[in-house]
ROMIKE-346083 format. One record per residue: residue in one letter; chain; x, y, z of N, C-alpha, C, O, CB in turn. Coordinates in steps of 0.1 Angstrom, whole numbers. Glycine has a CB too. Example, Ala and Ser with C-alpha at 12.3 -4.5 7.8 and 13.67 -1.06 7.14 Angstrom:
# residues 2
<A; A; <132; -57; 78>; <123; -45; 78>; <132; -33; 78>; <142; -33; 85>; <113; -45; 90>>;
<S; A; <128; -22; 71>; <137; -11; 71>; <129; 0; 79>; <134; 11; 80>; <141; -6; 57>>;
END
This chain:
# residues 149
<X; A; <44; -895; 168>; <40; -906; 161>; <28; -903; 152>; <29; -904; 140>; <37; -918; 170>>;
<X; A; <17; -900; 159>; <6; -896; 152>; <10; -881; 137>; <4; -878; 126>; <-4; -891; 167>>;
<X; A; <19; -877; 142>; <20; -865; 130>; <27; -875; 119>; <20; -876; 109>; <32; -849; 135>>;
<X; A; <40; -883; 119>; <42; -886; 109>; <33; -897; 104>; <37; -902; 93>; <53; -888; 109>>;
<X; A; <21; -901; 110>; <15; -905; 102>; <6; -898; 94>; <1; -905; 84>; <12; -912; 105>>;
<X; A; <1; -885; 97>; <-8; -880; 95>; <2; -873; 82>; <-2; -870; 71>; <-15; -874; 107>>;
<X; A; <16; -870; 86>; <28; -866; 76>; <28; -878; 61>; <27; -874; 49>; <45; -868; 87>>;
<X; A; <30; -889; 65>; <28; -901; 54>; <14; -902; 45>; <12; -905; 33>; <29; -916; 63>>;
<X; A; <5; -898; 54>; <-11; -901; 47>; <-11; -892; 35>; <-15; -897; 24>; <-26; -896; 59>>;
<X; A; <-7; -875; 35>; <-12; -866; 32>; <1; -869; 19>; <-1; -865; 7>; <-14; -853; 43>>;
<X; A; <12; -876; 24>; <21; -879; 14>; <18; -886; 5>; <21; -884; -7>; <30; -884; 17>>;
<X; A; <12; -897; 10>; <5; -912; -1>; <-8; -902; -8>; <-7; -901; -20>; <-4; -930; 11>>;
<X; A; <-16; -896; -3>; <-25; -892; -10>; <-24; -881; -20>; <-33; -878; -27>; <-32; -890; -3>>;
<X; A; <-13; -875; -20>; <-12; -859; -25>; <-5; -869; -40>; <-10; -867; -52>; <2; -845; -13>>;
<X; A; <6; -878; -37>; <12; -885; -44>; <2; -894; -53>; <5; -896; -65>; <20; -892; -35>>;
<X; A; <-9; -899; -49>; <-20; -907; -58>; <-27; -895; -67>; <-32; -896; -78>; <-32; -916; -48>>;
<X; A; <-26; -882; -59>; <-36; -872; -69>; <-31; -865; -79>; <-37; -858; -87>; <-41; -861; -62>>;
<X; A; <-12; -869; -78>; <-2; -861; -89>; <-3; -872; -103>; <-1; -869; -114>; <16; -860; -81>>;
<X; A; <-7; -887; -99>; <-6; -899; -105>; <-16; -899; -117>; <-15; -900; -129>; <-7; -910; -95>>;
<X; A; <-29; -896; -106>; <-37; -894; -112>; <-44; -888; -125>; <-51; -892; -134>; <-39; -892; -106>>;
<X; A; <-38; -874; -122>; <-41; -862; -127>; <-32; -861; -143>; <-36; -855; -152>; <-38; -850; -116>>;
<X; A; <-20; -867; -142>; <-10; -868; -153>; <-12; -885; -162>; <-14; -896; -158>; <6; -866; -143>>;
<X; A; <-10; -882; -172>; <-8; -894; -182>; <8; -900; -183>; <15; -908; -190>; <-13; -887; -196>>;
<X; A; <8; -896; -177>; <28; -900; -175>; <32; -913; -178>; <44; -916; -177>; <35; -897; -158>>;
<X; A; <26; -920; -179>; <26; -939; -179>; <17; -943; -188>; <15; -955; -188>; <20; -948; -163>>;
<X; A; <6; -933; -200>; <0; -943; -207>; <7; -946; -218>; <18; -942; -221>; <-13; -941; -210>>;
<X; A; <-2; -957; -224>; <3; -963; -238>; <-2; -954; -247>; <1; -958; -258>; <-1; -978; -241>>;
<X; A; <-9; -946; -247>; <-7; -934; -260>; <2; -925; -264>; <2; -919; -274>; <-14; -926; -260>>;
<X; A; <13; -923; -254>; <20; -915; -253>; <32; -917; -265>; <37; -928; -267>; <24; -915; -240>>;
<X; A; <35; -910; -269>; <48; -915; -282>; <40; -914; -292>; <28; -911; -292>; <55; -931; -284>>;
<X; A; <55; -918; -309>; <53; -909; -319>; <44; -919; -323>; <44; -931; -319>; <64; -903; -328>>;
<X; A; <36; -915; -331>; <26; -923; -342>; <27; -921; -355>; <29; -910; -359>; <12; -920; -341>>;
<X; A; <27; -931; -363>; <24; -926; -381>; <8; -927; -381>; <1; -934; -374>; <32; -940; -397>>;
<X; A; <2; -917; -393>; <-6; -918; -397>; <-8; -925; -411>; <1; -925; -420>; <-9; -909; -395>>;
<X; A; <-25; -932; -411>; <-25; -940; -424>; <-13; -937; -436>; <-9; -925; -438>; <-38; -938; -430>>;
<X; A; <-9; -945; -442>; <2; -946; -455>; <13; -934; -454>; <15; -926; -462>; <-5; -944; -470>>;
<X; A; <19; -936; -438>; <30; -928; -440>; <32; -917; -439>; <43; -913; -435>; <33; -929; -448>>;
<X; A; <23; -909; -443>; <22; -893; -444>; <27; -885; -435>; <33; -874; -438>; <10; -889; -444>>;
<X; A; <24; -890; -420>; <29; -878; -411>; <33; -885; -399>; <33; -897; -399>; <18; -866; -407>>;
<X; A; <38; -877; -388>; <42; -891; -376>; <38; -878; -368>; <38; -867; -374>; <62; -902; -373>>;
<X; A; <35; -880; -354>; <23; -872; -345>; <30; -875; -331>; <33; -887; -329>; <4; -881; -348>>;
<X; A; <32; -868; -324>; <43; -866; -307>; <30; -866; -298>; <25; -855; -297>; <56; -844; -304>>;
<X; A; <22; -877; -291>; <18; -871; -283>; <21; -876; -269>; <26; -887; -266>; <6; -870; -287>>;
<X; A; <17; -865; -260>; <25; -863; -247>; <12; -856; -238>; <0; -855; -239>; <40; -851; -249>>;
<X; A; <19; -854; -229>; <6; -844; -218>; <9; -831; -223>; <20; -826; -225>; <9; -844; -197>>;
<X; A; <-9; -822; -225>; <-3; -811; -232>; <2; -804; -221>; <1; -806; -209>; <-13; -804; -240>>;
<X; A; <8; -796; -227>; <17; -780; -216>; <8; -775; -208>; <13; -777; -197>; <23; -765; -224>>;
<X; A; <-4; -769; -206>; <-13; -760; -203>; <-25; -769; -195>; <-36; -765; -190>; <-18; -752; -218>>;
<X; A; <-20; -783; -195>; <-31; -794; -190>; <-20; -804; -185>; <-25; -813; -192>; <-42; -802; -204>>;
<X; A; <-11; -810; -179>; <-10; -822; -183>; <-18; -837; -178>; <-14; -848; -180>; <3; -823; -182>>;
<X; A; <-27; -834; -172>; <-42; -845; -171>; <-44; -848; -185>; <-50; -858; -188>; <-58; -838; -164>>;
<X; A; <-40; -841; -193>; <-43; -839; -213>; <-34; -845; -218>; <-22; -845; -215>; <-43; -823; -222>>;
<X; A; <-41; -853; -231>; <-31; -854; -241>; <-31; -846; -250>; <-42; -840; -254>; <-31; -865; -246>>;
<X; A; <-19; -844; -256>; <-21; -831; -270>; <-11; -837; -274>; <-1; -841; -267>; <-19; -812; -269>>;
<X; A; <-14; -838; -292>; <2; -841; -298>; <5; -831; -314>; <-3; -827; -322>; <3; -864; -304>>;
<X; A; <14; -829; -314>; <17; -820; -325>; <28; -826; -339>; <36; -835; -337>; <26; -806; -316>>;
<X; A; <25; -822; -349>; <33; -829; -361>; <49; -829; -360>; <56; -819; -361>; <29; -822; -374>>;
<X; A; <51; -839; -359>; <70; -840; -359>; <75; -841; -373>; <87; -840; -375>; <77; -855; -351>>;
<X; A; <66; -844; -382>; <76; -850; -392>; <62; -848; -405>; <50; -846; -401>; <83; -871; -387>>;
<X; A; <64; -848; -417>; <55; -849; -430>; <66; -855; -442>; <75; -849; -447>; <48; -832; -434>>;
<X; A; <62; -865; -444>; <65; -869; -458>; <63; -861; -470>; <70; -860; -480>; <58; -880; -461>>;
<X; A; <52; -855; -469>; <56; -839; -482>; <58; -830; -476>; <49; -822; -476>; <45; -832; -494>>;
<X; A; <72; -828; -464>; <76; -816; -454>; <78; -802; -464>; <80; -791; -458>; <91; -821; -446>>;
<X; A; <77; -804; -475>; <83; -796; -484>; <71; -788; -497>; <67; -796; -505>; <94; -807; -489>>;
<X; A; <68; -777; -499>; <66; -772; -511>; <70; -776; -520>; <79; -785; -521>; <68; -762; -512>>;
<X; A; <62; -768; -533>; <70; -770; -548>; <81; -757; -549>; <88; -756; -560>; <58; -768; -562>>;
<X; A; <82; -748; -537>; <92; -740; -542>; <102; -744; -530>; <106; -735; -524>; <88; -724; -544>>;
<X; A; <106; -759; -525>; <113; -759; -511>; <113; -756; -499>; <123; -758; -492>; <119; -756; -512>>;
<X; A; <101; -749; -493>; <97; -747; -480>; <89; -753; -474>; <82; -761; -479>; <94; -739; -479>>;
<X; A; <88; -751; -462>; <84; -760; -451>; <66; -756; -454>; <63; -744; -454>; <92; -756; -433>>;
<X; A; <57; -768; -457>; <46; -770; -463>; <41; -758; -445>; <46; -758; -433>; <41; -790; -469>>;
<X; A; <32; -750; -452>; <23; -745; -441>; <7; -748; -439>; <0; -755; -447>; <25; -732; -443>>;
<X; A; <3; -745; -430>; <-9; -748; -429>; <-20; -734; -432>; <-24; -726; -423>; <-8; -754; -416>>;
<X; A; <-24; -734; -448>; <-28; -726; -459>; <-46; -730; -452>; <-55; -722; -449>; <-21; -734; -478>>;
<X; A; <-45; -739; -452>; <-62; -736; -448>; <-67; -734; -439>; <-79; -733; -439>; <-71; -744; -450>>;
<X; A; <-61; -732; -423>; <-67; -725; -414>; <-72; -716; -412>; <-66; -705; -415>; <-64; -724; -408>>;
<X; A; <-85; -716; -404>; <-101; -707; -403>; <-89; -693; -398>; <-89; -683; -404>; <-117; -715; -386>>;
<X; A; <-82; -696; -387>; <-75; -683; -386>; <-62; -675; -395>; <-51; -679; -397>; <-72; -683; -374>>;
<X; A; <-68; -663; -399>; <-55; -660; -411>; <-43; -659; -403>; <-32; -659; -409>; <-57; -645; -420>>;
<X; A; <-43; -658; -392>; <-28; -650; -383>; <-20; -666; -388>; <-9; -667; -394>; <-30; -645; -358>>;
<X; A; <-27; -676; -383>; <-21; -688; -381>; <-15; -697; -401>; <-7; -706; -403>; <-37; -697; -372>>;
<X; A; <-20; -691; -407>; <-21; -694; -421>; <-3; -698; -426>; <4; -705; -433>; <-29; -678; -431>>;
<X; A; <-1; -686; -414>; <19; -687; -424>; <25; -694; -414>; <36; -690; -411>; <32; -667; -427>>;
<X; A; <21; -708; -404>; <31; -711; -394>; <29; -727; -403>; <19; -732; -409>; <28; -708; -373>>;
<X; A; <45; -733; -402>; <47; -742; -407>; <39; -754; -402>; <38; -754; -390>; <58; -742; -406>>;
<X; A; <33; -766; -407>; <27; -775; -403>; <36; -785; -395>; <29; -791; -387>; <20; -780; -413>>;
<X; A; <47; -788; -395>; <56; -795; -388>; <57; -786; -377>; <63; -775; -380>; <68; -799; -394>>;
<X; A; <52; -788; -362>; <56; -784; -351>; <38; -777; -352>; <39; -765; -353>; <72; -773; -350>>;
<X; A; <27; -779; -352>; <23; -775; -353>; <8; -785; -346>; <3; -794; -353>; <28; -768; -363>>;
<X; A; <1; -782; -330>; <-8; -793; -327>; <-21; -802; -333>; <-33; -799; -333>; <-13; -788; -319>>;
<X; A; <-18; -808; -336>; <-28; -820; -345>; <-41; -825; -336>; <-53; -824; -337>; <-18; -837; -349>>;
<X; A; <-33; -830; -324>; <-50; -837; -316>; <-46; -828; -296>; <-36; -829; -289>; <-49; -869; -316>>;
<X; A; <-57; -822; -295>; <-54; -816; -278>; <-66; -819; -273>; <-74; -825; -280>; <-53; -798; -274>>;
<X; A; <-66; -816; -258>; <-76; -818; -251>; <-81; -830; -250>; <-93; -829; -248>; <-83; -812; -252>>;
<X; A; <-76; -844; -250>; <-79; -856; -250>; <-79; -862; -236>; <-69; -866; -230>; <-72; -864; -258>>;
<X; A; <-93; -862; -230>; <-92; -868; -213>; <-90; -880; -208>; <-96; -890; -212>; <-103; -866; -207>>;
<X; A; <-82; -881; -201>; <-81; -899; -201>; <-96; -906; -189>; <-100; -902; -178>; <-59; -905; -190>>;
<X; A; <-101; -916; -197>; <-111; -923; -192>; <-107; -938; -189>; <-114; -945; -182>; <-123; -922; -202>>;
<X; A; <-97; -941; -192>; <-93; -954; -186>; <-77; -955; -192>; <-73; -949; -202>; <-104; -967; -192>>;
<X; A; <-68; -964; -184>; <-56; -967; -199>; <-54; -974; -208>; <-56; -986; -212>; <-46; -971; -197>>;
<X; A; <-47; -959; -215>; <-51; -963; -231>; <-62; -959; -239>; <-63; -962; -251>; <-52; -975; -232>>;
<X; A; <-71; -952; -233>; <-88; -945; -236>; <-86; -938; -232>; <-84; -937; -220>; <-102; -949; -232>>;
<X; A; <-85; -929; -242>; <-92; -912; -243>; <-100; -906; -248>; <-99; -909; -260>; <-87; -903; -246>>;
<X; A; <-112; -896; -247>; <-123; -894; -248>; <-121; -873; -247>; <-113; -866; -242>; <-133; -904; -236>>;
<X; A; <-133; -872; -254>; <-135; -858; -249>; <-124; -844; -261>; <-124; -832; -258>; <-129; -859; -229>>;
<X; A; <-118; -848; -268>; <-103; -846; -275>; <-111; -835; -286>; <-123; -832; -287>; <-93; -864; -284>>;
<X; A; <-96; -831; -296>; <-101; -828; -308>; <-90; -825; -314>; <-80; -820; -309>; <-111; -819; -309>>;
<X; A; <-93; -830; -327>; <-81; -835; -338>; <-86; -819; -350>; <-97; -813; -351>; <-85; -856; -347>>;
<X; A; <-74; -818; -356>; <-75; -810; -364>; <-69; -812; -379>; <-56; -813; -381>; <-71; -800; -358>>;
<X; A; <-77; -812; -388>; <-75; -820; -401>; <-70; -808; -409>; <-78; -798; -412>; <-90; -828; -408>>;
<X; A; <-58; -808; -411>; <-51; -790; -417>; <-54; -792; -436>; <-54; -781; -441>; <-25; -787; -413>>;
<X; A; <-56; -801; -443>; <-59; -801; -457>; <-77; -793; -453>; <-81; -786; -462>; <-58; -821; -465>>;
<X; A; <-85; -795; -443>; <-101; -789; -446>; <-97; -772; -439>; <-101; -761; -442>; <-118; -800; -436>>;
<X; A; <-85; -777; -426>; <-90; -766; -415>; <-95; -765; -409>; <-95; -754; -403>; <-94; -760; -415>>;
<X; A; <-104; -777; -404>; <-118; -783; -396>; <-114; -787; -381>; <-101; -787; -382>; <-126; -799; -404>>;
<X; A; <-116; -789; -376>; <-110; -797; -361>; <-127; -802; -359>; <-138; -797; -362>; <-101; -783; -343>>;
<X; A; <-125; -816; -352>; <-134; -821; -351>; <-134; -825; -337>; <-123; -823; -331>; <-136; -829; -361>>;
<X; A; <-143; -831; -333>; <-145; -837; -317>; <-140; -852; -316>; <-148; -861; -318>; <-164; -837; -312>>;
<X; A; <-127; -856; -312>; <-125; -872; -316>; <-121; -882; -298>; <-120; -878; -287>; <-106; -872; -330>>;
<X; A; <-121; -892; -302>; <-115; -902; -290>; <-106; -911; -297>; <-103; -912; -309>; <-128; -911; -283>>;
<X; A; <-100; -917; -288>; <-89; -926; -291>; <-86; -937; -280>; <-89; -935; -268>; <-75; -918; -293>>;
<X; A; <-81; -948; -286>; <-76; -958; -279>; <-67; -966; -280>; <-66; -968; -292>; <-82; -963; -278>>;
<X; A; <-58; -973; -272>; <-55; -983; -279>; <-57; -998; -281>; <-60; -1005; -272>; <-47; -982; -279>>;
<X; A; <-55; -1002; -295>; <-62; -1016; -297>; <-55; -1024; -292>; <-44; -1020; -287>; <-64; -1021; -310>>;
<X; A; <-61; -1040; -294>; <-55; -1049; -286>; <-41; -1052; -295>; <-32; -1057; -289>; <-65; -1063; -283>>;
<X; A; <-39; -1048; -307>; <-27; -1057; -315>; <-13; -1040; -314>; <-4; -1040; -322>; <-36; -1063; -338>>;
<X; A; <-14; -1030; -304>; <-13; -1022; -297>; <-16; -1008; -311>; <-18; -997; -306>; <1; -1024; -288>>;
<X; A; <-16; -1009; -321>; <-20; -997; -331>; <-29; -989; -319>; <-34; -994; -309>; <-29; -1003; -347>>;
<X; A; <-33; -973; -325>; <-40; -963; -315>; <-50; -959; -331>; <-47; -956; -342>; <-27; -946; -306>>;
<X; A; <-65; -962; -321>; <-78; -962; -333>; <-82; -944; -330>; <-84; -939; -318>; <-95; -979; -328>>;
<X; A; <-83; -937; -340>; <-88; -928; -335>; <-100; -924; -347>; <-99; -925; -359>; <-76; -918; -331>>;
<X; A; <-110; -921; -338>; <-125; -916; -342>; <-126; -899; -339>; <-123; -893; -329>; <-136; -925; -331>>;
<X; A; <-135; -891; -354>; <-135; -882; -352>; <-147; -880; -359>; <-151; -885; -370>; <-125; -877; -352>>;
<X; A; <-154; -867; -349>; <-170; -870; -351>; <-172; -856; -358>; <-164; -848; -357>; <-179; -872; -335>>;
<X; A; <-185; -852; -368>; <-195; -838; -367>; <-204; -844; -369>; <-206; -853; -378>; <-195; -824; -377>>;
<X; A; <-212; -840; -360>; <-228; -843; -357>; <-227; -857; -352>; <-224; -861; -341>; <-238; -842; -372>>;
<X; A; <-233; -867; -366>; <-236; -881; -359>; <-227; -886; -369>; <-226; -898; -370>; <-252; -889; -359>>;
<X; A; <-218; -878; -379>; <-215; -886; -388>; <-195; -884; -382>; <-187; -874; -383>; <-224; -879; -405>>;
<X; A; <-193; -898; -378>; <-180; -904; -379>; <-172; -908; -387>; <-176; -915; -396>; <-179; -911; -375>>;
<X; A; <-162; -906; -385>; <-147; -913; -395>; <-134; -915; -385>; <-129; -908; -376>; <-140; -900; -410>>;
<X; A; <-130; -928; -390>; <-120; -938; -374>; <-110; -941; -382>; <-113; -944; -394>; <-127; -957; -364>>;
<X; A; <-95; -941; -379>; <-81; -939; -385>; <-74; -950; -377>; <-79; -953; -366>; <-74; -922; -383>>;
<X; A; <-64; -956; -380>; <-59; -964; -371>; <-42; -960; -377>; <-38; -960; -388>; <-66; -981; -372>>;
<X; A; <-35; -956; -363>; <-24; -951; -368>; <-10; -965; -357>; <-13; -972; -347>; <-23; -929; -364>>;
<X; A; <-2; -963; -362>; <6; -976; -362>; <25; -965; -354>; <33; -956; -359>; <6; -985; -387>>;
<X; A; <25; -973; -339>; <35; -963; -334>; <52; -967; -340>; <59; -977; -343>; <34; -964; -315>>;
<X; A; <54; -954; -339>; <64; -950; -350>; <82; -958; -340>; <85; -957; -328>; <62; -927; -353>>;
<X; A; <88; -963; -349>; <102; -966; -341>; <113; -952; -333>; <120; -954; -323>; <112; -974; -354>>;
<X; A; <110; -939; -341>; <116; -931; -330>; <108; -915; -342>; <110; -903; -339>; <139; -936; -325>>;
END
């Protein structure tokens, strides 16, 4: 008697620490558009974390060059990375969950500068996901609107 409870305890608890540790149930999870359309954004628990959110580009409204190819990401700090297509390619990682629906701790990567910045996110009450991204003291906050599929 005493083992299966001591069998059940280690079950309930191991089970709250898998719950815990994973974002598997928030409301950030899914696709997003960004302001006017431009891009729609997958985020999920990253691979290499899933306590993490990370989301990567699914889709670009100018998916395309002027010579027909899949727009790349031309301004990244690293050259290796310069020739991989921007569709499929991670936008916001390492976002820690601090409450649901609040994430903190993250960082977004803006592929027109190349910059990745230190950002948080949340979601609002009217359910849109506000996201803030910081250098230094000086902020800029996006509010992106979730996408039907």
């Amino acid at each position: 008697m005493l083992k299966s409870l001591v069998i059940a305890a280690a079950a309930l608890a191991l089970g709250g620490l898998a719950q815990a540790a994973g974002p598997l149930s928030d409301p950030a999870i899914g696709d997003w558009m960004t302001p006017g359309g431009s891009a729609k954004v997958r985020i999920a628990a990253c691979p290499a974390n899933p306590s993490q959110l990370c989301g990567d580009i699914v889709w670009l409204k100018q998916g395309l060059d002027a010579t027909g190819k899949p727009v790349r990401d031309h301004a990244n700090p690293d050259p290796a990375l310069r020739a991989r297509p921007l569709v499929g390619a991670p936008f916001i990682t390492g976002f820690t969950r601090q409450a649901p629906g609040r994430w903190g701790d993250g960082r977004i990567y803006d592929p027109d500068s190349g910059k990745t910045y230190r950002s948080k996110m949340h979601i609002d009450n009217d359910g849109t996901l506000k996201l803030e991204g910081c250098v230094l003291v000086f902020c800029q906050a996006q509010t992106w609107t979730r996408s039907a599929s």
